[in-house]
C-alpha positions as CSV (number, residue, x, y, z in Angstrom):
1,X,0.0,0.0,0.0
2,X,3.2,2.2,0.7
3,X,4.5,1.6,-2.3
4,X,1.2,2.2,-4.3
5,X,1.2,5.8,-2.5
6,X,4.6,6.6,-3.3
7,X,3.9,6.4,-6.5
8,X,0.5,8.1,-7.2
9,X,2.4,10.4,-5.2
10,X,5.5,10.5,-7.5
11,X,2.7,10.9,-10.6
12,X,1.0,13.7,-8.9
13,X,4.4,15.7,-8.4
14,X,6.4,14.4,-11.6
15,X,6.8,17.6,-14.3
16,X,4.9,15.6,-16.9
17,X,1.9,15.9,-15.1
18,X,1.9,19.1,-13.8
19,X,1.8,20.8,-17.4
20,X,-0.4,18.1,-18.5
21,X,-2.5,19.6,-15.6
22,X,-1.8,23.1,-16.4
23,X,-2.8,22.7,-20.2
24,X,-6.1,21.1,-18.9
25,X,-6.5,24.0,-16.8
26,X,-5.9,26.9,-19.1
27,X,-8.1,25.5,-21.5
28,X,-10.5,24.3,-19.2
29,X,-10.9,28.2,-18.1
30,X,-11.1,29.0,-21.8
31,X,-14.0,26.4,-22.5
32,X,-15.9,27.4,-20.0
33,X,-15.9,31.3,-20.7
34,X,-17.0,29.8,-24.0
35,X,-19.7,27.8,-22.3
36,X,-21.0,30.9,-20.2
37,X,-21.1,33.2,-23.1
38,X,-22.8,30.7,-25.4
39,X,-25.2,29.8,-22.5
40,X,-25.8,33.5,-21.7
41,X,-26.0,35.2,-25.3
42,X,-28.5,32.0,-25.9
43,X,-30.4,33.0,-23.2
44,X,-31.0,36.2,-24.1
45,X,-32.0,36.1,-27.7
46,X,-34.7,33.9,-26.1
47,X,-35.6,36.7,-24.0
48,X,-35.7,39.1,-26.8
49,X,-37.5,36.9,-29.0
50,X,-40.3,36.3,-26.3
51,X,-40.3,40.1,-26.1
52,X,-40.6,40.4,-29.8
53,X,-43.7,38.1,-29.8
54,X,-45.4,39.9,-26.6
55,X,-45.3,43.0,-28.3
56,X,-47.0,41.2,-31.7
57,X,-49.3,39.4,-29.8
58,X,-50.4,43.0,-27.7
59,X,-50.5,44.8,-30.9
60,X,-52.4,42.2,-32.5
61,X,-55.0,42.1,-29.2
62,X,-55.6,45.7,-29.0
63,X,-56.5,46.2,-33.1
64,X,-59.1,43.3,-32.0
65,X,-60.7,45.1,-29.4
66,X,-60.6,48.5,-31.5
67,X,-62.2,46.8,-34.1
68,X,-64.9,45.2,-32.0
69,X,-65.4,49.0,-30.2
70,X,-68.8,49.2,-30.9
71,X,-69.9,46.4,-28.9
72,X,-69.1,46.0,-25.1
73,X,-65.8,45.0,-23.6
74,X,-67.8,41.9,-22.2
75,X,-69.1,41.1,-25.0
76,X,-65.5,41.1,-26.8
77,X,-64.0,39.0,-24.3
78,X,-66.5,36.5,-24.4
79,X,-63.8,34.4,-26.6
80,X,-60.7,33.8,-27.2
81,X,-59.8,36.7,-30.2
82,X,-58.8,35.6,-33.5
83,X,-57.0,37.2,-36.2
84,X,-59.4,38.5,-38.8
85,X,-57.4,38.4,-41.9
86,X,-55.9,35.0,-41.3
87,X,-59.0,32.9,-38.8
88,X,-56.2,31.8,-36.6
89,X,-56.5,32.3,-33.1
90,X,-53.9,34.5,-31.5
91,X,-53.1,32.2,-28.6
92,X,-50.7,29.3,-28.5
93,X,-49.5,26.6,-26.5
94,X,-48.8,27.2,-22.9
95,X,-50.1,31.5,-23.9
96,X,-51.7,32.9,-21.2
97,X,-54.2,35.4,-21.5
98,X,-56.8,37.1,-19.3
99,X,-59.8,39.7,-19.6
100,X,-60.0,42.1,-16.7
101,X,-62.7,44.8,-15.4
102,X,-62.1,48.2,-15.0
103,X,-62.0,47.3,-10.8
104,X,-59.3,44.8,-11.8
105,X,-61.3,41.5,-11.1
106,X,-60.5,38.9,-13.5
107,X,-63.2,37.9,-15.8
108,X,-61.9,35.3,-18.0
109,X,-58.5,33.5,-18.6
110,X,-56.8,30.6,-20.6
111,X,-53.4,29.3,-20.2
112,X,-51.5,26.6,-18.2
113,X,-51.8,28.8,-15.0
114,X,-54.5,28.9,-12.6
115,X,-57.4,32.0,-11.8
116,X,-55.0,33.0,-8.2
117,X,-52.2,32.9,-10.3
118,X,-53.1,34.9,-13.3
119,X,-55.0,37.5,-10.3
120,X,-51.5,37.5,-8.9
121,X,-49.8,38.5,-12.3
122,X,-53.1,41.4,-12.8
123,X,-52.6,42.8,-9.2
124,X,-48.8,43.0,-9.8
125,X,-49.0,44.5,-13.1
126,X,-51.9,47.1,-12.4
127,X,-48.9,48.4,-10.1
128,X,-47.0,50.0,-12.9
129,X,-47.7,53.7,-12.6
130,X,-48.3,54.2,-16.3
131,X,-49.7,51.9,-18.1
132,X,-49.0,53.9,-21.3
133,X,-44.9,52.7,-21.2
134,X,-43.5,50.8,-24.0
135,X,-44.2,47.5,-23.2
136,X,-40.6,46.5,-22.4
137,X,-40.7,48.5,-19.4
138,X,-43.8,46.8,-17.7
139,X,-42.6,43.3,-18.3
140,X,-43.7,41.1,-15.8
141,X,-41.2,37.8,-15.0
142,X,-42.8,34.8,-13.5
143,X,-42.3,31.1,-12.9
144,X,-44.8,28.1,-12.7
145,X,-44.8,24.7,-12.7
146,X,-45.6,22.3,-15.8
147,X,-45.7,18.6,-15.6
148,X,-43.2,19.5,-12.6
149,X,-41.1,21.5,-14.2
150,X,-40.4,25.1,-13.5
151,X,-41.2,27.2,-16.7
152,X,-40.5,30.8,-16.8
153,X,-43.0,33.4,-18.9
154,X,-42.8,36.9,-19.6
155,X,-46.4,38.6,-18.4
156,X,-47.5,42.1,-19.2
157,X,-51.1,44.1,-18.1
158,X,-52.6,46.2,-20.9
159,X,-55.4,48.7,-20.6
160,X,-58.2,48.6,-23.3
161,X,-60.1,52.1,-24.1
162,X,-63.6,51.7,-25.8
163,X,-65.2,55.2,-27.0
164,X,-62.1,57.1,-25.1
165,X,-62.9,55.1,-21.8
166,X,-61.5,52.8,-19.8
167,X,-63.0,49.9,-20.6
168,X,-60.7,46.9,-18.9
169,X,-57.3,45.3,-19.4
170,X,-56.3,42.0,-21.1
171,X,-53.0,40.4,-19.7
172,X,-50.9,38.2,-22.1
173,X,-47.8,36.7,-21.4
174,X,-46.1,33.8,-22.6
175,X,-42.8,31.1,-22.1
176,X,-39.6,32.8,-22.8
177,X,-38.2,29.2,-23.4
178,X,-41.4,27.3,-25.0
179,X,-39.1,24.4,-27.0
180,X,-37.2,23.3,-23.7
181,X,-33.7,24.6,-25.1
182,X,-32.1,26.0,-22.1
183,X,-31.5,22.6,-20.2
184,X,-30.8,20.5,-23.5
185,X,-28.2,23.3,-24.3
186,X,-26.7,23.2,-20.7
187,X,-26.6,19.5,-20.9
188,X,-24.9,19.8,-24.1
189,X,-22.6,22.4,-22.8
190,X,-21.9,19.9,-19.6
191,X,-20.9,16.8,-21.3
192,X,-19.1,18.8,-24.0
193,X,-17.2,20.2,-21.3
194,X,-16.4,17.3,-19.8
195,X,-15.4,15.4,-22.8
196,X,-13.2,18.0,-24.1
197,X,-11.0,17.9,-20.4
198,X,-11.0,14.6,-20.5
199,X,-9.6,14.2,-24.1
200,X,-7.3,17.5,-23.4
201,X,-5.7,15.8,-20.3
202,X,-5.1,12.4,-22.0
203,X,-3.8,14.6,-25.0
204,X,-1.8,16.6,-22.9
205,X,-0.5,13.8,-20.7
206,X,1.1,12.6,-24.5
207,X,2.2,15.9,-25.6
208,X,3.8,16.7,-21.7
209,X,5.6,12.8,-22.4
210,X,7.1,13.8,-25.7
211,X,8.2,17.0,-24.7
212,X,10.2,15.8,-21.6
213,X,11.4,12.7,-23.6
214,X,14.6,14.3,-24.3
215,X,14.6,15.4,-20.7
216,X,14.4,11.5,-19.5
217,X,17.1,10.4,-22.3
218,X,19.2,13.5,-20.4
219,X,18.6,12.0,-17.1
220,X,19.7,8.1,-18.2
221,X,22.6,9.5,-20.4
222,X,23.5,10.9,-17.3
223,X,23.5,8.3,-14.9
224,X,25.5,6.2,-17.0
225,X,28.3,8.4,-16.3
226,X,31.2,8.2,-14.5
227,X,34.2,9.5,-14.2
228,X,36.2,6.6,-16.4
229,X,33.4,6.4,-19.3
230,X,32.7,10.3,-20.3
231,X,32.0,9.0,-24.1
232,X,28.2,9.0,-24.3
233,X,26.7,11.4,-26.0
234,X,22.8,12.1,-27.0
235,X,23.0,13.1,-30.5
236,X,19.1,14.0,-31.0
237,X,19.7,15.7,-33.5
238,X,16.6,18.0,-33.2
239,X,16.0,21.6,-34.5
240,X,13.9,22.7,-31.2
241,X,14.7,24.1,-28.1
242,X,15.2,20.8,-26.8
243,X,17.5,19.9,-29.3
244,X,19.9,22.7,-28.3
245,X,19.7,21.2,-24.5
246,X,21.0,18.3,-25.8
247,X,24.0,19.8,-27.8
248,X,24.4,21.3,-25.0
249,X,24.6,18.8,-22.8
250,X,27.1,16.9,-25.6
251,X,29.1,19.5,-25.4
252,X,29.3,19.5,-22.0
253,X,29.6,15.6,-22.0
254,X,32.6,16.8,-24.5
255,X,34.3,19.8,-22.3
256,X,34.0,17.2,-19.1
257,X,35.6,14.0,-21.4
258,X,38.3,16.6,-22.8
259,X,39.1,18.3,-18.7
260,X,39.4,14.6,-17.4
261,X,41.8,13.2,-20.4
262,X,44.1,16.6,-19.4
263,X,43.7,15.5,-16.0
264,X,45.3,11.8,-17.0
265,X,47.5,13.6,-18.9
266,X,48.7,15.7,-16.2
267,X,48.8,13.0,-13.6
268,X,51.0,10.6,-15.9
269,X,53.1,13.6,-17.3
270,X,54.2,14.8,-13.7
271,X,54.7,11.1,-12.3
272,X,56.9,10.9,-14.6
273,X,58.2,14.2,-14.4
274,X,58.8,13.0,-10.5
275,X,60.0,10.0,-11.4
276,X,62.9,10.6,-13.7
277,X,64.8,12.6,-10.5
278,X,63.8,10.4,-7.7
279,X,65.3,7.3,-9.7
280,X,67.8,9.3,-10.2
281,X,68.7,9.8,-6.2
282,X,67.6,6.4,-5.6
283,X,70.4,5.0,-7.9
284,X,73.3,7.4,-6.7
285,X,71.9,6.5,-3.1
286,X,72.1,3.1,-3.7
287,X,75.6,3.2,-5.7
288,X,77.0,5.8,-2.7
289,X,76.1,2.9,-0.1
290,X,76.7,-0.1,-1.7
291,X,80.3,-0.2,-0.9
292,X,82.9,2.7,0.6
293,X,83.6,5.9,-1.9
294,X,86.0,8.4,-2.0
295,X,84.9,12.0,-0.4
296,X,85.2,13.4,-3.8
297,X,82.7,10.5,-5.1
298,X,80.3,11.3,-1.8
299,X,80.3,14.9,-2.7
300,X,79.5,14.1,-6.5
301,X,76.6,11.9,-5.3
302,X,75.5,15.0,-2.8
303,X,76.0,17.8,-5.7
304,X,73.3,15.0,-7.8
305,X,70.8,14.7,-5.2
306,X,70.7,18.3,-4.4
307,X,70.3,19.0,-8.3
308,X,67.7,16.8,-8.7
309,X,66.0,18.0,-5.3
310,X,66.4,21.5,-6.8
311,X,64.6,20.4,-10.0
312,X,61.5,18.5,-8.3
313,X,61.5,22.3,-6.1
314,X,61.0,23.9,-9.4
315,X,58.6,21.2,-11.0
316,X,56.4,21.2,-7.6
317,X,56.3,25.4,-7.6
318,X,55.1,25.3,-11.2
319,X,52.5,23.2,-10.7
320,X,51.1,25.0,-7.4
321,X,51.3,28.2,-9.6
322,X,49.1,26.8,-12.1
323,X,47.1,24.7,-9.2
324,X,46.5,28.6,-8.1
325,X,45.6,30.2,-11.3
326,X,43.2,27.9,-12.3
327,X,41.3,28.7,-9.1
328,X,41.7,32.0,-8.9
329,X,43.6,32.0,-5.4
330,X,46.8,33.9,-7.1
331,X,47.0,36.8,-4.8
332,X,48.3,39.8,-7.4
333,X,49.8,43.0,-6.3
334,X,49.1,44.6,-9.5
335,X,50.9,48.2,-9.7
336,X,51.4,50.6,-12.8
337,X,54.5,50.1,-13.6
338,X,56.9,50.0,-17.5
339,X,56.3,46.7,-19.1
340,X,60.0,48.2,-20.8
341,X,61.3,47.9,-17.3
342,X,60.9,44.8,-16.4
343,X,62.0,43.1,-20.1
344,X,65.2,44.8,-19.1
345,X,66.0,43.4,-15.8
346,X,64.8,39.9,-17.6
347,X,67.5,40.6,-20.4
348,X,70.1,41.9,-17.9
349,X,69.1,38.6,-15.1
350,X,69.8,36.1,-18.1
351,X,72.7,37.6,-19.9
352,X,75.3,35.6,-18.1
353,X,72.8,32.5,-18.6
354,X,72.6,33.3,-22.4
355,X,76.8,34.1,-22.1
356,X,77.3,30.5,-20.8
357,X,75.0,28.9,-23.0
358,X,77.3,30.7,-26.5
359,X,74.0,32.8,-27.2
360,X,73.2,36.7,-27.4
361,X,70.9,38.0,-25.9
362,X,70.3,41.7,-26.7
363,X,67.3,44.7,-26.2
364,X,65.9,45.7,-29.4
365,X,64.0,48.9,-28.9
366,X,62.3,49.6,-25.3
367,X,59.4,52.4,-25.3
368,X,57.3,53.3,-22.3
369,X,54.9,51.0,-22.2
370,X,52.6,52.1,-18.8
371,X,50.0,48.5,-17.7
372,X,49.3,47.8,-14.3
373,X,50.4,44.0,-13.7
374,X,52.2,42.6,-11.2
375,X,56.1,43.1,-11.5
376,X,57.0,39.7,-10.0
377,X,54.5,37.9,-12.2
378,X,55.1,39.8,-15.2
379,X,58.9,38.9,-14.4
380,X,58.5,35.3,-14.2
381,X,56.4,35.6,-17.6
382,X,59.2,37.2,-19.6
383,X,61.8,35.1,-18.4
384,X,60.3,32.0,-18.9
385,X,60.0,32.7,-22.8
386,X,63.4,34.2,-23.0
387,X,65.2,30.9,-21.3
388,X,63.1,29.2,-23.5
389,X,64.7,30.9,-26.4
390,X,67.8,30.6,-24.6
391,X,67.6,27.2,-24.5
392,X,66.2,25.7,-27.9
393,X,68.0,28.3,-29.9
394,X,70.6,26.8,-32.3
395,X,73.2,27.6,-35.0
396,X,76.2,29.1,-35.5
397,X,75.3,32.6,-34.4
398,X,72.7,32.0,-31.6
399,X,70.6,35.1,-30.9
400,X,68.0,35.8,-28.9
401,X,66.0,39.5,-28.7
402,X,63.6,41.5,-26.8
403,X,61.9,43.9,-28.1
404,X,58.6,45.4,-27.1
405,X,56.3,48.5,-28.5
406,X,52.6,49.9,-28.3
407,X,49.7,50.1,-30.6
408,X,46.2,51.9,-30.4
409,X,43.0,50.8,-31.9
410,X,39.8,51.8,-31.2
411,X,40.8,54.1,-28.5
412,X,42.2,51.4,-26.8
413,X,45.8,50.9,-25.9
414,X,47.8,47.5,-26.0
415,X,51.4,46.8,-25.0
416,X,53.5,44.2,-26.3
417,X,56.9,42.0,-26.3
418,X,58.5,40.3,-28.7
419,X,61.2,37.3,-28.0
420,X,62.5,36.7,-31.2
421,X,65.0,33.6,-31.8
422,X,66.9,32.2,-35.0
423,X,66.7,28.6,-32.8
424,X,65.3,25.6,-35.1
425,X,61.8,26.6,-35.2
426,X,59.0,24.8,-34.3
427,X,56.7,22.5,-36.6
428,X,52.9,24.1,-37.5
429,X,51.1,20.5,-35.5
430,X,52.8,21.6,-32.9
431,X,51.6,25.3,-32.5
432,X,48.1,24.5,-31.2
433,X,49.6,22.5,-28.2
434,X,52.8,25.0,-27.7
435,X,51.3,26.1,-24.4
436,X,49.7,22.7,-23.0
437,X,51.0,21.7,-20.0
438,X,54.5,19.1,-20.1
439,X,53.7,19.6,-23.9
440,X,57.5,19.1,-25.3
441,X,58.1,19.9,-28.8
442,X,60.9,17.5,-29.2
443,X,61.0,14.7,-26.6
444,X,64.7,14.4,-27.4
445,X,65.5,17.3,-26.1
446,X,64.7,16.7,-22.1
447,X,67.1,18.5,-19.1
448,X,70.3,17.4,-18.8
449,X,70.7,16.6,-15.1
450,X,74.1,18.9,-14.2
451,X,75.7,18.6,-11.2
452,X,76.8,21.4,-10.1
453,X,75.4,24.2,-7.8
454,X,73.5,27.1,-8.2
455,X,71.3,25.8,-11.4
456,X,68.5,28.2,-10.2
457,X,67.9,29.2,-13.3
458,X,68.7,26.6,-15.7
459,X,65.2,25.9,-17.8
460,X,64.0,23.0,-15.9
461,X,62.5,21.2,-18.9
462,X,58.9,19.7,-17.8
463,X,56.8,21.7,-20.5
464,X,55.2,24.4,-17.8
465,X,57.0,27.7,-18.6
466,X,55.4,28.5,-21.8
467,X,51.9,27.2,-19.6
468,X,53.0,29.4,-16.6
469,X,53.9,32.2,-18.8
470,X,50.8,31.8,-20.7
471,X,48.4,32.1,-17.8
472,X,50.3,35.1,-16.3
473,X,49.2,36.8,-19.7
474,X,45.6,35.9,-19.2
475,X,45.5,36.7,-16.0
476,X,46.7,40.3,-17.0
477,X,43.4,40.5,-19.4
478,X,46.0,39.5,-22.4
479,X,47.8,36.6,-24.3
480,X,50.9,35.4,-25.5
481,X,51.0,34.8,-29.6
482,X,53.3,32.4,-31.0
483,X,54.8,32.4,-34.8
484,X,57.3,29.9,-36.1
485,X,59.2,28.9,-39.2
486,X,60.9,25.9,-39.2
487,X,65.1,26.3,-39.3
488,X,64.4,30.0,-39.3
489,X,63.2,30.6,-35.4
490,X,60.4,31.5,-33.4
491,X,58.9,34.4,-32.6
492,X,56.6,34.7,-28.9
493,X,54.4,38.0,-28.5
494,X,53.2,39.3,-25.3
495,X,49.6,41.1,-25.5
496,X,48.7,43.2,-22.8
497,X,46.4,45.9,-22.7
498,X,48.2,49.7,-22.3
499,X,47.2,52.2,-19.6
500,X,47.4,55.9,-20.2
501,X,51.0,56.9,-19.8
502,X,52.6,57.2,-15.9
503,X,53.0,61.0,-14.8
504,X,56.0,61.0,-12.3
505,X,54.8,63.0,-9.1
């Protein structure tokens, strides 16, 4: 029984039913203001047409008696008049009609009702203070009962003048609804009504299921999911609104499959990334215990360990920089300050890196160039792409150069920096991936492990400068560019939008 609850319950509260119910509802309300104005408007052309045949049928009654003037009201209501031209009798089923005195007693009357009745209708309608009114304004409503059913006429009193005196009234009335049509029509309305909600809510119940069909594929699609299977997809391939939910959803479904793959990726790349070094110790570890050394050999051992400490350091940092970034806990002390500036303390910083490496590294022309960043980020931007130039550029002449300038569009202002090498250049498949994280353009080309001290600055070569740098940029509100031309160089260009130019004091 619990069970059965729940669900009547679960039907009662699911979406489907609920606009099914809705639909009903609206068009329910609609139907029956349709109902009440047919019923109504219906009701009252009856009226009027029982109104239009009073008024005949009193026209029609007094021409009688002013034809029959001569003789004596008695004597004229001694029958039931007839129409002269045509013989017929101007009474009709279920008419009432009734000859009254001048004292208003009634003398004679035909019709369904009874003598106390019709005396009732003659009292109330001798009321009217003018008897001379159009007849629509001394219309007299009333209600009997025939063959037990209530039947509602339309009465009115009229005086009759013989030889410019009062003479007597006649009272006429008859059904405003004589063919039964009000309670046939309200039957009809009833049951039309009712069959109408009935078919809207079965038809609405269908049309609420195929409109949230999509919704319930959503739902399964989704629970399918899990973190090690993001590959289903809905494909509905609709043109509707609910076709765009579900290429939405796809590409969600594809955003989600693509984040997780770089989060594999990530996971693998830095094992190994941690891997390669601690091997590294383990071995000279191993090596330094398996039998007595010399202290120079202990020393080596130490100067290799504390290398490749240094370079796990450096991997670890990176990665909490990004690790930051990406949620937006990077804490920026952002300044106005000379983007110039700080590409020439990078330049000056690296020369004797670039010196020991056989490359120069010079400044190409320096402008002004007024942002607001922050200097230690902006910094470790810059020199991540110039000891990357440092370090893949090749040749007989190795050069790297740092040039930087300003341009205005728009109103708008927008610094930038060039590092431009004559290195080996880098192939166009791998432009769209240059700035993915432990993305290596050649694999060949991994750190060589020295060790000495006091490689601070050595490019550690894991694949996250060119990310790090990259995000610094975007943080900023810019982005770093990257052309290339294979054995020619490569050419990276810092975006960043310009402030208005720094006014000293």
């Amino acid at each position: 029984m619990t069970g059965f609850l729940e669900r009547v319950s679960h039907i009662f509260h699911s979406f489907r039913f609920r606009l099914a119910f809705l639909f009903v509802f609206l068009l329910g309300i609609v139907v029956l203001l349709f109902s009440i104005f047919i019923y109504t408007r219906q009701s009252n052309d009856l009226r009027e047409a029982a109104v239009d045949r009073l008024e005949y049928k009193a026209q029609k009654l007094a021409d009688y008696f002013r034809t029959t003037s001569g003789d004596s009201f008695y004597r004229a209501a001694a029958g039931i008049p007839y129409d002269p031209e045509s013989g017929e009798s101007f009474l009709q089923d279920m008419d009432v009609l009734a000859y009254i005195d001048s004292s208003g007693k009634v003398i004679r009357s035909w019709g369904p009702p009874d003598t106390s009745r019709v005396s009732l209708w003659v009292e109330e309608g001798l009321k009217e203070e003018n008897l001379d009114n159009p007849i629509t304004n001394r219309l007299i409503p009333a209600t009997i009962e025939i063959e037990n059913s209530p039947v509602d006429y339309l009465t009115v009193v009229v005086p009759v003048s013989i030889n410019h005196r009062l003479a007597g009234y006649f009272l006429i009335g008859n059904p405003i609804d004589p063919d039964n049509q009000m309670p046939q029509l309200l039957l009809s309305l009833i049951l039309g009504v009712a069959i109408t909600l009935g078919g809207a809510l079965f038809g609405g119940l269908w049309l609420a299921n195929q409109a949230i069909h999509p919704v319930k594929k959503i739902t399964d699609t989704a629970r399918t999911i899990s973190e090690t299977d993001l590959s289903r997809r809905l494909q509905l391939n609709r043109k509707d609104e609910m076709g765009e939910l579900a290429d939405t959803f796809d590409d969600m479904l594809a955003r989600l499959e693509a984040a997780f793959e770089r989060q594999r990726q990530f996971t693998a790349d830095a094992s190994h990334e941690l891997r390669t070094p601690l091997s590294i110790i383990e071995l000279e570890a191993s090596r330094a215990l398996a039998a007595n050394r010399s202290i120079k050999e202990y020393e080596r051992v130490l100067r290799v360990i504390k290398s490749e400490n240094q370079h796990m350091i450096r991997l670890v940092n990176n990665l909490l920089t990004l690790a930051r970034m990406d949620s937006g806990q990077i804490a920026m002390e952002k300044e106005e300050l000379d983007l110039s500036d700080v590409a020439l303390e990078v330049v000056e910083r690296l020369a004797p890196i670039a010196v020991e490496e056989g490359v120069r590294l010079s400044a190409g022309e320096l402008p002004e160039l007024p942002v607001v960043g922050d200097r230690e980020y902006l910094t470790r931007m810059l020199s991540n792409l110039v000891e990357n130039g440092i370090k893949y550029t090749t040749g007989e002449e190795r050069r790297v150069m740092v040039s930087s300038g300003i341009r205005s569009e728009n109103g708008s202002s927008e610094a930038w920096v060039r590092v431009i090498d004559n290195g080996q250049g880098i192939d166009p498949e791998h432009l769209p991936h240059i700035f993915d994280r432990f993305y290596q353009v050649d694999l060949a080309r991994t750190r060589s492990h020295n060790t000495g001290e006091g490689d601070d600055h050595a490019p550690s070569g894991a694949g996250l400068g060119l990310a790090i740098a990259q995000s610094i940029a975007i943080t900023h509100g810019g982005r770093i560019n990257v052309e290339s031309e294979v054995r020619k160089g490569t050419v990276f260009e810092v975006r960043i939008p310009g402030q208005p130019p720094i006014v000293d004091g």
